[in-house]
PyMOL Python script that loads the backbone (N, CA, C, O; Angstrom):
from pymol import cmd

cmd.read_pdbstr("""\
ATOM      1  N   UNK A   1      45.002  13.534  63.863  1.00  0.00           N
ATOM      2  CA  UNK A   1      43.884  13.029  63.100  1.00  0.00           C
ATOM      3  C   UNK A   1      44.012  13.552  61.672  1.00  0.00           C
ATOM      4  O   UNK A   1      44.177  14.752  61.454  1.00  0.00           O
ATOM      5  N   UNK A   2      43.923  12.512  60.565  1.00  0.00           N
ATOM      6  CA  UNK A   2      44.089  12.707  59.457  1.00  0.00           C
ATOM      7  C   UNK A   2      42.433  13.169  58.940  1.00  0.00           C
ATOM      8  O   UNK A   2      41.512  12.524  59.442  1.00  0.00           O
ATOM      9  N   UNK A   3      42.192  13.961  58.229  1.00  0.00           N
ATOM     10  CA  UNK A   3      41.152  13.960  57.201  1.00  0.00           C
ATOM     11  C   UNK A   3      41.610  13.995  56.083  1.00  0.00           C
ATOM     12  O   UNK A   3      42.809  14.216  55.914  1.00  0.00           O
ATOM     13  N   UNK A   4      40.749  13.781  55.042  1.00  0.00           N
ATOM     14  CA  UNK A   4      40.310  12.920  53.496  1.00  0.00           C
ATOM     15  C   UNK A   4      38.884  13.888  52.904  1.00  0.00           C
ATOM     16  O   UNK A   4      37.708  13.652  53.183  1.00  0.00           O
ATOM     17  N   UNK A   5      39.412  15.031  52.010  1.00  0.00           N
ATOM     18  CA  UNK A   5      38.400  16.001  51.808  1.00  0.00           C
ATOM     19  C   UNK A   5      37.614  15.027  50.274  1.00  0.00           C
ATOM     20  O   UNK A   5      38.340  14.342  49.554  1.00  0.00           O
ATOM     21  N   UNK A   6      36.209  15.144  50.037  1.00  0.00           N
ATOM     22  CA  UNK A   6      35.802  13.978  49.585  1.00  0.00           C
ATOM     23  C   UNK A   6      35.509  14.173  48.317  1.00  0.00           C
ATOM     24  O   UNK A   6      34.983  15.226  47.959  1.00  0.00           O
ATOM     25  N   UNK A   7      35.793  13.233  47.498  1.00  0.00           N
ATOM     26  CA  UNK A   7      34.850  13.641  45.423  1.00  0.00           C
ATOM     27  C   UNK A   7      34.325  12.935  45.371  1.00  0.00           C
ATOM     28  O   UNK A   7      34.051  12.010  46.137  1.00  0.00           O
ATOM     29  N   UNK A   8      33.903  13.352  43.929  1.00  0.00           N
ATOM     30  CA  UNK A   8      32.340  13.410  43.514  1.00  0.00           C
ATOM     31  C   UNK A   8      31.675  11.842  43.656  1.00  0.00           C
ATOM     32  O   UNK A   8      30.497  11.486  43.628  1.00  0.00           O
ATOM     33  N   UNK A   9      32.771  11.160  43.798  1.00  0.00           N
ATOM     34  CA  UNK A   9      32.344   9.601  43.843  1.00  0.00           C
ATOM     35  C   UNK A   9      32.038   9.172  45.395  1.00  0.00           C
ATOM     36  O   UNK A   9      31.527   8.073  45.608  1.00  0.00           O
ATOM     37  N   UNK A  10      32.305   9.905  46.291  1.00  0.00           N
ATOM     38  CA  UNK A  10      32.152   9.597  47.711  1.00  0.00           C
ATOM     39  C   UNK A  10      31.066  10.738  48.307  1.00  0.00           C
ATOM     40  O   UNK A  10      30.986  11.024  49.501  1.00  0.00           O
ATOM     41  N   UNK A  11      30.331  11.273  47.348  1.00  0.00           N
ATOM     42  CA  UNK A  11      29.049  11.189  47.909  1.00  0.00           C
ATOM     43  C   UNK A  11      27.670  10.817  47.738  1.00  0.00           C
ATOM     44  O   UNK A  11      26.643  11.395  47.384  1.00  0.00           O
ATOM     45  N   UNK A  12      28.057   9.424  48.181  1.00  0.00           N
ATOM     46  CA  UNK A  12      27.090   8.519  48.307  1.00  0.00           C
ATOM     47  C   UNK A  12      26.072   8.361  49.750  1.00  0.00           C
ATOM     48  O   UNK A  12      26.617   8.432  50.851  1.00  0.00           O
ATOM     49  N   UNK A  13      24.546   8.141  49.643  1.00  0.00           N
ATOM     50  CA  UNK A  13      24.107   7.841  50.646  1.00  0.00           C
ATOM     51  C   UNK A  13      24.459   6.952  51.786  1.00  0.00           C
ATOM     52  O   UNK A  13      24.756   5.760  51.877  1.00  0.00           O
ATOM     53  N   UNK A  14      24.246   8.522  53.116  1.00  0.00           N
ATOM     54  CA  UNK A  14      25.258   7.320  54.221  1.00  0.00           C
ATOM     55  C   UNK A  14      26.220   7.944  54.393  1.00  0.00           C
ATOM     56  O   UNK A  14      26.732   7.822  55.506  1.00  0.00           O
ATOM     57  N   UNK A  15      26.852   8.819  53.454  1.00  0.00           N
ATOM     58  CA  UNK A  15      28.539   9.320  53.676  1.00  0.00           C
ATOM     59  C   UNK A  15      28.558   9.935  54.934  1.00  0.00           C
ATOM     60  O   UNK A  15      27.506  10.081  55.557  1.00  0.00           O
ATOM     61  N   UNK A  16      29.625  10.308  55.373  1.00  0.00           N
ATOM     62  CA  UNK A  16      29.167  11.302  56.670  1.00  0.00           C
ATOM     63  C   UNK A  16      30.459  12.147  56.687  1.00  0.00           C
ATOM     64  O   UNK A  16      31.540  11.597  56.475  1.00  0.00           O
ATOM     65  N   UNK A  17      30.356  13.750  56.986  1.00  0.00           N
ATOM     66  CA  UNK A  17      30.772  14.257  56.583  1.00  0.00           C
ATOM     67  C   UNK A  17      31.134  15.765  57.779  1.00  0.00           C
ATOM     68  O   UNK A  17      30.113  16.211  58.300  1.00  0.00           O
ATOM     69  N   UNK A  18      32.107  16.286  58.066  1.00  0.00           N
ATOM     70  CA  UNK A  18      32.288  17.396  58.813  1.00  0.00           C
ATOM     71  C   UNK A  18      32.499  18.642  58.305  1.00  0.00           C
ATOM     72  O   UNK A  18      33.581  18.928  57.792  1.00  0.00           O
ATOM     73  N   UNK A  19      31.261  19.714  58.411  1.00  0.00           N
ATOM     74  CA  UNK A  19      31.840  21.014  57.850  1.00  0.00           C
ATOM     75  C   UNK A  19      32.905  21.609  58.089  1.00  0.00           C
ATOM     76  O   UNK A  19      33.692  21.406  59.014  1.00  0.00           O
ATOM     77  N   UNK A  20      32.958  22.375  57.241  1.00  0.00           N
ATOM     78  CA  UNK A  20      34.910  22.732  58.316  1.00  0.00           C
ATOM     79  C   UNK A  20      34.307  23.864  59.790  1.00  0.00           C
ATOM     80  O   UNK A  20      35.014  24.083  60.775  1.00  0.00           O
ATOM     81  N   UNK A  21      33.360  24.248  59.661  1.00  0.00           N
ATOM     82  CA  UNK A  21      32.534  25.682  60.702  1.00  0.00           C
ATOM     83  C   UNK A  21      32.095  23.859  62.296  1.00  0.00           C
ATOM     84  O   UNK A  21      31.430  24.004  63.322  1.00  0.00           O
ATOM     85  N   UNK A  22      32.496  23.060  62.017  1.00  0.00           N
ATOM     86  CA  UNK A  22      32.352  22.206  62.784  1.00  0.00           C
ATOM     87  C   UNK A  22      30.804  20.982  62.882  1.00  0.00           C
ATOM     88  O   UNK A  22      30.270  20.279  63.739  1.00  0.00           O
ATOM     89  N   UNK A  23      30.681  21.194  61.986  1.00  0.00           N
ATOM     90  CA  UNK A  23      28.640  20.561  62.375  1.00  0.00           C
ATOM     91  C   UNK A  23      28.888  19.269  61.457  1.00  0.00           C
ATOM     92  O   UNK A  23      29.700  19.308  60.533  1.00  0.00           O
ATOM     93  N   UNK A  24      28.241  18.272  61.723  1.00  0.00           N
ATOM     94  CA  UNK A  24      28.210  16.836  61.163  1.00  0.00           C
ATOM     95  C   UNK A  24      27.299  16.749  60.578  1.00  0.00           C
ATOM     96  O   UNK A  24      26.297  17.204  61.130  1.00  0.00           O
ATOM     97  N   UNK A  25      27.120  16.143  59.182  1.00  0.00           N
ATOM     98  CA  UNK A  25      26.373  15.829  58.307  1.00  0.00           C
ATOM     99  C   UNK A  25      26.249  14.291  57.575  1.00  0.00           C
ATOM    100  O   UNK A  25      27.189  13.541  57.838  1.00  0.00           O
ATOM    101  N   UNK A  26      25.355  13.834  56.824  1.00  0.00           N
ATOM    102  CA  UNK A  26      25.113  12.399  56.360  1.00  0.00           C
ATOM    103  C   UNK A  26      24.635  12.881  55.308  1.00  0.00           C
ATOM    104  O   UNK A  26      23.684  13.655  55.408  1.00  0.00           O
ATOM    105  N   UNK A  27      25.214  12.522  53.922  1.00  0.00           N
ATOM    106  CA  UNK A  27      24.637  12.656  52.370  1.00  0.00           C
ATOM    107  C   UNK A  27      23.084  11.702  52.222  1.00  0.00           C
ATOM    108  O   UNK A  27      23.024  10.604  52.775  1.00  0.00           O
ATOM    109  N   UNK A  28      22.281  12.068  51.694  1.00  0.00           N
ATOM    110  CA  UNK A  28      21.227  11.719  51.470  1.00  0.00           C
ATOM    111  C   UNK A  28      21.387  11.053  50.061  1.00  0.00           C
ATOM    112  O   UNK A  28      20.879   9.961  49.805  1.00  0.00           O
ATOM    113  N   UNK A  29      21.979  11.634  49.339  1.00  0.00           N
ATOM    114  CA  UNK A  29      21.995  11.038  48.203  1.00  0.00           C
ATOM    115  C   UNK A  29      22.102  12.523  46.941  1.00  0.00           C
ATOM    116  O   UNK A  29      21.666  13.650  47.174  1.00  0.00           O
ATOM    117  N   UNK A  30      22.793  12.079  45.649  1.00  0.00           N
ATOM    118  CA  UNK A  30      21.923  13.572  44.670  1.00  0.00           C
ATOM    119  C   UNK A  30      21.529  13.739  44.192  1.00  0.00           C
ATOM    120  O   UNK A  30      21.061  12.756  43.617  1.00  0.00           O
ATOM    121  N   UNK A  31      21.153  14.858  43.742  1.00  0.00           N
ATOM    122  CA  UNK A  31      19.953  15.705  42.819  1.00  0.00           C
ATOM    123  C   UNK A  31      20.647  16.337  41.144  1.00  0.00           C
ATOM    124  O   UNK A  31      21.823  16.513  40.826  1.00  0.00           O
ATOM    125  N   UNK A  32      19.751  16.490  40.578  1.00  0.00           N
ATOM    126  CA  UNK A  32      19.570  17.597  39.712  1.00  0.00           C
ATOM    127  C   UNK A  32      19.319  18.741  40.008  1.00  0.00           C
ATOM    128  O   UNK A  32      18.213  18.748  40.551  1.00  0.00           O
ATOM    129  N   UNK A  33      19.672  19.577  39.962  1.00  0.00           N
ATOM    130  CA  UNK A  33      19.294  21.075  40.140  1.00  0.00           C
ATOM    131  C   UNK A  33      18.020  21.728  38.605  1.00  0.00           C
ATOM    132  O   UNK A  33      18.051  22.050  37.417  1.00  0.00           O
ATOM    133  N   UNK A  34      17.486  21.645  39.255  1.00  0.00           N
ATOM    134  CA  UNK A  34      16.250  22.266  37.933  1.00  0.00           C
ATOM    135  C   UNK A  34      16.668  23.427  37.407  1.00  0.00           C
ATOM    136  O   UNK A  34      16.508  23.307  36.193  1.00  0.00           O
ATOM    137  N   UNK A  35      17.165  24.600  37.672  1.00  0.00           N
ATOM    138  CA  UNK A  35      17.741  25.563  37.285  1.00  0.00           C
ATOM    139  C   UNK A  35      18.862  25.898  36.224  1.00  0.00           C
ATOM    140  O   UNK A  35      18.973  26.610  35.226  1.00  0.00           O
ATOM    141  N   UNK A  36      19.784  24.847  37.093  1.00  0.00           N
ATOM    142  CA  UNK A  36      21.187  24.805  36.170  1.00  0.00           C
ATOM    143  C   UNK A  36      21.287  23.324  35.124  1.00  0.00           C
ATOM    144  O   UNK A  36      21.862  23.301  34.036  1.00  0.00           O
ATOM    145  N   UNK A  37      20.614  22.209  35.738  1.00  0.00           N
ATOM    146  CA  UNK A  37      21.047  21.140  35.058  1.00  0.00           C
ATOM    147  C   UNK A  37      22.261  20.494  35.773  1.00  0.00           C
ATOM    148  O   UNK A  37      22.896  19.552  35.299  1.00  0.00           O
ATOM    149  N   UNK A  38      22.511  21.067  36.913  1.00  0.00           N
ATOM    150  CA  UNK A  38      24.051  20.542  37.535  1.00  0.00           C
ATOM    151  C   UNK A  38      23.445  19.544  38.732  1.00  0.00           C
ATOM    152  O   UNK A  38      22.274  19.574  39.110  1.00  0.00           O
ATOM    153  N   UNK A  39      24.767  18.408  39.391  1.00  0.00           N
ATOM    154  CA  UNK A  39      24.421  17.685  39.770  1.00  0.00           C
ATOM    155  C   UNK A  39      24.704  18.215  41.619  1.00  0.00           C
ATOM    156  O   UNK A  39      25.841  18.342  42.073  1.00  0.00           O
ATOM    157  N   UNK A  40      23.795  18.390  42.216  1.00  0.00           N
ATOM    158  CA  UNK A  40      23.697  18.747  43.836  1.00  0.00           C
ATOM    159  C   UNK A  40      23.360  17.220  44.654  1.00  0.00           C
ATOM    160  O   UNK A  40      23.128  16.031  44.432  1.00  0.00           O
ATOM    161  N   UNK A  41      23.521  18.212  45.740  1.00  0.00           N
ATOM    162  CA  UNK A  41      24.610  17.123  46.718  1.00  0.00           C
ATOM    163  C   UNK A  41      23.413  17.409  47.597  1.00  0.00           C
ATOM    164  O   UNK A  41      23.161  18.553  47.976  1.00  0.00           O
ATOM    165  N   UNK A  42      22.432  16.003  48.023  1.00  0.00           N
ATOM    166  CA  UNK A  42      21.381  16.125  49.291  1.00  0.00           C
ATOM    167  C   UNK A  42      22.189  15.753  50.632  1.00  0.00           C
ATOM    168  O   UNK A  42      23.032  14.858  50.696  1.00  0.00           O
ATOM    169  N   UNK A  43      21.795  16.583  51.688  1.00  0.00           N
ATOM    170  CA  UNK A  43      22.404  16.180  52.941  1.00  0.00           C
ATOM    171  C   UNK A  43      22.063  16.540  54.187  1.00  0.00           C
ATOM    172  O   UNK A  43      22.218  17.756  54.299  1.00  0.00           O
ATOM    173  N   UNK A  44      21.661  16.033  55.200  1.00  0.00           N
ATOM    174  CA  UNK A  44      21.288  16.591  56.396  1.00  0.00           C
ATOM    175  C   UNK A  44      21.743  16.834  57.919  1.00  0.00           C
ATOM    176  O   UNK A  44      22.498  15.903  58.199  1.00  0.00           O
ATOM    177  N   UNK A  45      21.651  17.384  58.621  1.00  0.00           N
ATOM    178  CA  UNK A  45      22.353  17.863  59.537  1.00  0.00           C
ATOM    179  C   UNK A  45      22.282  16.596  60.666  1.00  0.00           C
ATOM    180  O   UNK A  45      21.229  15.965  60.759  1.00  0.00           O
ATOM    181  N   UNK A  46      23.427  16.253  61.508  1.00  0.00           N
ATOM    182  CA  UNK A  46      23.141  14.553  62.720  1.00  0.00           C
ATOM    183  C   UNK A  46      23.292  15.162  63.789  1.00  0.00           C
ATOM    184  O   UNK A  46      23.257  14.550  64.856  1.00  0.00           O
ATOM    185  N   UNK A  47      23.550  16.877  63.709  1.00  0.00           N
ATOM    186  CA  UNK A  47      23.321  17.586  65.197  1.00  0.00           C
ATOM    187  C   UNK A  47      22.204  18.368  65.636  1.00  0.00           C
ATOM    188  O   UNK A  47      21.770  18.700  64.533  1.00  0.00           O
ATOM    189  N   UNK A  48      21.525  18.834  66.368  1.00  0.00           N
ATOM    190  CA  UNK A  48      20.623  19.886  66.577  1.00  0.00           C
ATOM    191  C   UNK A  48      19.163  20.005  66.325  1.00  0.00           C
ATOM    192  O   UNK A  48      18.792  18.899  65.934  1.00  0.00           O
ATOM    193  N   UNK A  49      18.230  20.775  66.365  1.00  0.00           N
ATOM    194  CA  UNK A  49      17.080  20.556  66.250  1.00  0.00           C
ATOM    195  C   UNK A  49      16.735  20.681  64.796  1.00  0.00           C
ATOM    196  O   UNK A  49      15.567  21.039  64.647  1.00  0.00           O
ATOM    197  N   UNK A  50      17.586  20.443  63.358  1.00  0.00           N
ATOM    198  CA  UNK A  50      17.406  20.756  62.077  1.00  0.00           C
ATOM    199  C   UNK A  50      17.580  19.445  61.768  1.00  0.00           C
ATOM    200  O   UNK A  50      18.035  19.482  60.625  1.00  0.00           O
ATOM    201  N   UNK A  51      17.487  18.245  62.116  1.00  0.00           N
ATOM    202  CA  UNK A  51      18.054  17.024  61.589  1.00  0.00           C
ATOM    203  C   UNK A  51      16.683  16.592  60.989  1.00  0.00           C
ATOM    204  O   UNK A  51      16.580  15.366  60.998  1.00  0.00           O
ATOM    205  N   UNK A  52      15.933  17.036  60.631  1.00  0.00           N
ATOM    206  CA  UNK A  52      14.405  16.350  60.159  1.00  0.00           C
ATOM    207  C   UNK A  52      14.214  17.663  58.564  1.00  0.00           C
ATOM    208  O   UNK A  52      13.235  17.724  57.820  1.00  0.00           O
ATOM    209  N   UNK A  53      15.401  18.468  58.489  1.00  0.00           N
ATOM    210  CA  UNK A  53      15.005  19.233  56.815  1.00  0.00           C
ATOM    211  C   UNK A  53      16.567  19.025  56.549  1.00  0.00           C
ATOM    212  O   UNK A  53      17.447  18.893  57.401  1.00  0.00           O
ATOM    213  N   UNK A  54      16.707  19.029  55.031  1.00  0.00           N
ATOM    214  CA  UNK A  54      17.136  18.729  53.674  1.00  0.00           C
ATOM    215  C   UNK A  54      17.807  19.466  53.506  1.00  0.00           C
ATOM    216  O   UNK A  54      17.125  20.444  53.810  1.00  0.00           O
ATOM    217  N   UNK A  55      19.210  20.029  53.078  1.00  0.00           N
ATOM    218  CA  UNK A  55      19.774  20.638  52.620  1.00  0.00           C
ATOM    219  C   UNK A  55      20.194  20.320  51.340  1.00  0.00           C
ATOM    220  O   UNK A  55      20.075  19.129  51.054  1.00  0.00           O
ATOM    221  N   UNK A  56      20.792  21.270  50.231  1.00  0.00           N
ATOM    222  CA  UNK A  56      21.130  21.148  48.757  1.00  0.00           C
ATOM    223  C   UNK A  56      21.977  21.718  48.891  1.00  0.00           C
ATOM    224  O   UNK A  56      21.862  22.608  49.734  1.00  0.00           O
ATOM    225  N   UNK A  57      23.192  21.606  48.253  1.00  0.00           N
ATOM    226  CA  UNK A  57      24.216  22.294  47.505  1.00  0.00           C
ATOM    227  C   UNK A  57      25.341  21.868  46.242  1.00  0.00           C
ATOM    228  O   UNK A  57      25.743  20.707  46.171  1.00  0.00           O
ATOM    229  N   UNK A  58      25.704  22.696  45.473  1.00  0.00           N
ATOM    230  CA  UNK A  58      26.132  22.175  44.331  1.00  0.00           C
ATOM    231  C   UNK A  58      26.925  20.937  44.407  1.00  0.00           C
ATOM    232  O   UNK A  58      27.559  20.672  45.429  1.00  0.00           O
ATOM    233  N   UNK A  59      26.924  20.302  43.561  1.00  0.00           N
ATOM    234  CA  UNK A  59      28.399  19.141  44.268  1.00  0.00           C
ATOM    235  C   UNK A  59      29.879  19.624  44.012  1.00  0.00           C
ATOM    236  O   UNK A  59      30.880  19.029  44.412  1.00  0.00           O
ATOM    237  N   UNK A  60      29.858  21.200  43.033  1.00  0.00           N
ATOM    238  CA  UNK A  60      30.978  22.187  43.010  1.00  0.00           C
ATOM    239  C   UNK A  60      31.451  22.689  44.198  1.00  0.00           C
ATOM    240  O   UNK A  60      32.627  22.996  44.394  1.00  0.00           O
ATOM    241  N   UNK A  61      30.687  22.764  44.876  1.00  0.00           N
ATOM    242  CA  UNK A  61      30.782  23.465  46.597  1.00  0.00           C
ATOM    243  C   UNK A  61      31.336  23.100  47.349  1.00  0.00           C
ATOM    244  O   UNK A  61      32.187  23.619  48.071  1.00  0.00           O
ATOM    245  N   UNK A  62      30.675  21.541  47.254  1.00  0.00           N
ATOM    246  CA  UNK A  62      31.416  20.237  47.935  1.00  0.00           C
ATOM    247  C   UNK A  62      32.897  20.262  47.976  1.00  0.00           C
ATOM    248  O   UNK A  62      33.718  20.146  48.886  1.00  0.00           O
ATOM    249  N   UNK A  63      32.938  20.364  47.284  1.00  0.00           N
ATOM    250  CA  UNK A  63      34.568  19.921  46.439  1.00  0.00           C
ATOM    251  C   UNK A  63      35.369  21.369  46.684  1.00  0.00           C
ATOM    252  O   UNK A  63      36.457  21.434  46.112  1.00  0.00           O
ATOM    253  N   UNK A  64      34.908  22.707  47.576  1.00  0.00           N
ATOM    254  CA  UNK A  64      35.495  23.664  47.510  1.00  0.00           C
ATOM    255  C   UNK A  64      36.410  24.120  48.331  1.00  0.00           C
ATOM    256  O   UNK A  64      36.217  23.326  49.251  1.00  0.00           O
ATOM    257  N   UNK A  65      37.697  25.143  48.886  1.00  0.00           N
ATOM    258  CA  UNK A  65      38.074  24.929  49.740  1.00  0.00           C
ATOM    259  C   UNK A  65      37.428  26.511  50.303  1.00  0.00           C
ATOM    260  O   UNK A  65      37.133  27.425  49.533  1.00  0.00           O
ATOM    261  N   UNK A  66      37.341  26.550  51.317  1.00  0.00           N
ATOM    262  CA  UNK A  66      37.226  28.138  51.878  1.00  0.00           C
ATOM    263  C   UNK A  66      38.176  28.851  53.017  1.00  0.00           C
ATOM    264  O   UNK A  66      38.517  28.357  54.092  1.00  0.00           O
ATOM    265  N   UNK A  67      38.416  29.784  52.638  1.00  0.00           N
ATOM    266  CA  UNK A  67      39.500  30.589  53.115  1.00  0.00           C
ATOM    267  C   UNK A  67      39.281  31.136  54.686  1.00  0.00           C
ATOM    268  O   UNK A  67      38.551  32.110  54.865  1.00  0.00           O
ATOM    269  N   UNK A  68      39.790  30.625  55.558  1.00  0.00           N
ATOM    270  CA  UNK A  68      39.790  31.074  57.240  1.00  0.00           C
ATOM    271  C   UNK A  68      40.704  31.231  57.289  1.00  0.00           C
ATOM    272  O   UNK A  68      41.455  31.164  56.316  1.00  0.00           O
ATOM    273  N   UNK A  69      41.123  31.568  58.687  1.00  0.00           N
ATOM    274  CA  UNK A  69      42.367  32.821  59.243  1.00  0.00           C
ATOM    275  C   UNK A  69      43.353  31.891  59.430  1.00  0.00           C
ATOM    276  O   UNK A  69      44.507  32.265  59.638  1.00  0.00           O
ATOM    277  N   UNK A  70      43.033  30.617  59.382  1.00  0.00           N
ATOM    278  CA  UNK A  70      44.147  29.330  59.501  1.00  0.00           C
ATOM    279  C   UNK A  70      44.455  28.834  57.969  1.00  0.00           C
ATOM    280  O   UNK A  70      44.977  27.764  57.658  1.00  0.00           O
ATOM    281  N   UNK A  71      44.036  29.797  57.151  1.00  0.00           N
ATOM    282  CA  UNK A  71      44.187  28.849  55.477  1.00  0.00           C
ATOM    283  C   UNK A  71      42.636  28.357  55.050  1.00  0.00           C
ATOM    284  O   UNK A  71      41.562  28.247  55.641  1.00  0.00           O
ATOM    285  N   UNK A  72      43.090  28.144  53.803  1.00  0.00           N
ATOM    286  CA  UNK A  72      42.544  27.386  53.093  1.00  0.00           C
ATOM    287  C   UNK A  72      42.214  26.030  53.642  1.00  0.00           C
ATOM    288  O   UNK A  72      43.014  25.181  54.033  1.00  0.00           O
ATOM    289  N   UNK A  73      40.627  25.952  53.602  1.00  0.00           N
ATOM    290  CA  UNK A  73      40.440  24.572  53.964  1.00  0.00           C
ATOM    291  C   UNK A  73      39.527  23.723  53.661  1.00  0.00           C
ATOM    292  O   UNK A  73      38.461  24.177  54.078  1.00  0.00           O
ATOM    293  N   UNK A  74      39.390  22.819  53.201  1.00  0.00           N
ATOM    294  CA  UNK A  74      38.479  21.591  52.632  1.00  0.00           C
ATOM    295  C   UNK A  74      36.839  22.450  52.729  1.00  0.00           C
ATOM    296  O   UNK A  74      36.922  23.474  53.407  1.00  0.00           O
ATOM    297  N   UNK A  75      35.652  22.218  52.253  1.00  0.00           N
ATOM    298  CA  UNK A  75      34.791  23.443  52.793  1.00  0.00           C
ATOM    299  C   UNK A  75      33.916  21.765  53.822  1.00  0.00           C
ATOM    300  O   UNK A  75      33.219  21.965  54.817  1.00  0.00           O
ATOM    301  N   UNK A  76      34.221  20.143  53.216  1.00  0.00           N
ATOM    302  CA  UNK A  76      33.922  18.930  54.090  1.00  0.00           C
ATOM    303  C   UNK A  76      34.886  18.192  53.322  1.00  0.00           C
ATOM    304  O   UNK A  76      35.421  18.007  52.228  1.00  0.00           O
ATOM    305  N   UNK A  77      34.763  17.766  54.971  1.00  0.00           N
ATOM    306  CA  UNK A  77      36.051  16.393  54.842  1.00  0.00           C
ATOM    307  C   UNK A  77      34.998  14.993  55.369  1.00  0.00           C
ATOM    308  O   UNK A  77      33.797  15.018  55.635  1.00  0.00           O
ATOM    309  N   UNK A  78      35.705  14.135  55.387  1.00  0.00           N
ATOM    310  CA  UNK A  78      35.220  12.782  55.404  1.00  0.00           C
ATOM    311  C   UNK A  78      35.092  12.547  56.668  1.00  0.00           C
ATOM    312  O   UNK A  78      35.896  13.117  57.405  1.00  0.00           O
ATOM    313  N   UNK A  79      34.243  11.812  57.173  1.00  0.00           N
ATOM    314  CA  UNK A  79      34.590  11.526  58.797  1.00  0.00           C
ATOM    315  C   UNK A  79      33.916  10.197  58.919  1.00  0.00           C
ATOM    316  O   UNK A  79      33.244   9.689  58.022  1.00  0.00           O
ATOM    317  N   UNK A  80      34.132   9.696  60.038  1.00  0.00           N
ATOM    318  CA  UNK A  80      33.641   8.457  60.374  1.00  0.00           C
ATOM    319  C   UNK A  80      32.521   8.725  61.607  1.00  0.00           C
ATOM    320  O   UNK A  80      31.533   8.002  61.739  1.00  0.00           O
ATOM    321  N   UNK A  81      32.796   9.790  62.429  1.00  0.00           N
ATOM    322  CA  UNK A  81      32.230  10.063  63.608  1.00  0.00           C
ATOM    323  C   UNK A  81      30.602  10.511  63.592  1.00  0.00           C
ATOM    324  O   UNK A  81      30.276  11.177  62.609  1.00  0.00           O
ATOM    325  N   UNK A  82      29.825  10.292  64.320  1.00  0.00           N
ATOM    326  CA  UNK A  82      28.487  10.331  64.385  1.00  0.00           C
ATOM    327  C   UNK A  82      27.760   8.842  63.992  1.00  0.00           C
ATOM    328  O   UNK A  82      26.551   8.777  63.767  1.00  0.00           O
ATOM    329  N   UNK A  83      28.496   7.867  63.949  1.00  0.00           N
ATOM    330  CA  UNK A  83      28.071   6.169  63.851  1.00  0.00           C
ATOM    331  C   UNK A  83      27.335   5.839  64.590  1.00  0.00           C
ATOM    332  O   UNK A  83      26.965   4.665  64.610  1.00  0.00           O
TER     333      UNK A  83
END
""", "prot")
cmd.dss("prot")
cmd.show_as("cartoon", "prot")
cmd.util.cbc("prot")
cmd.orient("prot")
């Protein structure tokens, strides 16, 4: 299975998305950050009893890779799954 780690143009409402820690997500759409002026990334969880609150994070974040014992890795990749 190939993944496709995603920019700034593919997160659009609807996207759907796999953390690399394993949990499935759907972009809501983004924000402004009032603080910084930077553009954040709305998105919510399609597993578990949290699928009804909002998450934020930079759209820098998005785009980050994070370091596990297997490497460097996408911090979300693209997915199709949870349709």
């Amino acid at each position: 299975m190939s993944f496709q780690s995603p920019n700034a143009n593919q997160f659009t409402a609807g996207t759907r998305l796999r953390h690399y820690k394993g949990g499935l997500y759907v972009v809501v759409g983004t924000c402004l950050i009032e603080a910084t002026l930077k553009t954040g990334v709305l998105y919510r969880p399609l597993q578990g009893d949290k699928q009804d609150l909002l998450w934020m994070r930079p759209m820098s974040e998005f785009q980050d890779t994070v370091a596990t014992v297997d490497g460097a890795v996408p911090r979300f990749v693209l997915t199709s799954e949870g349709v």
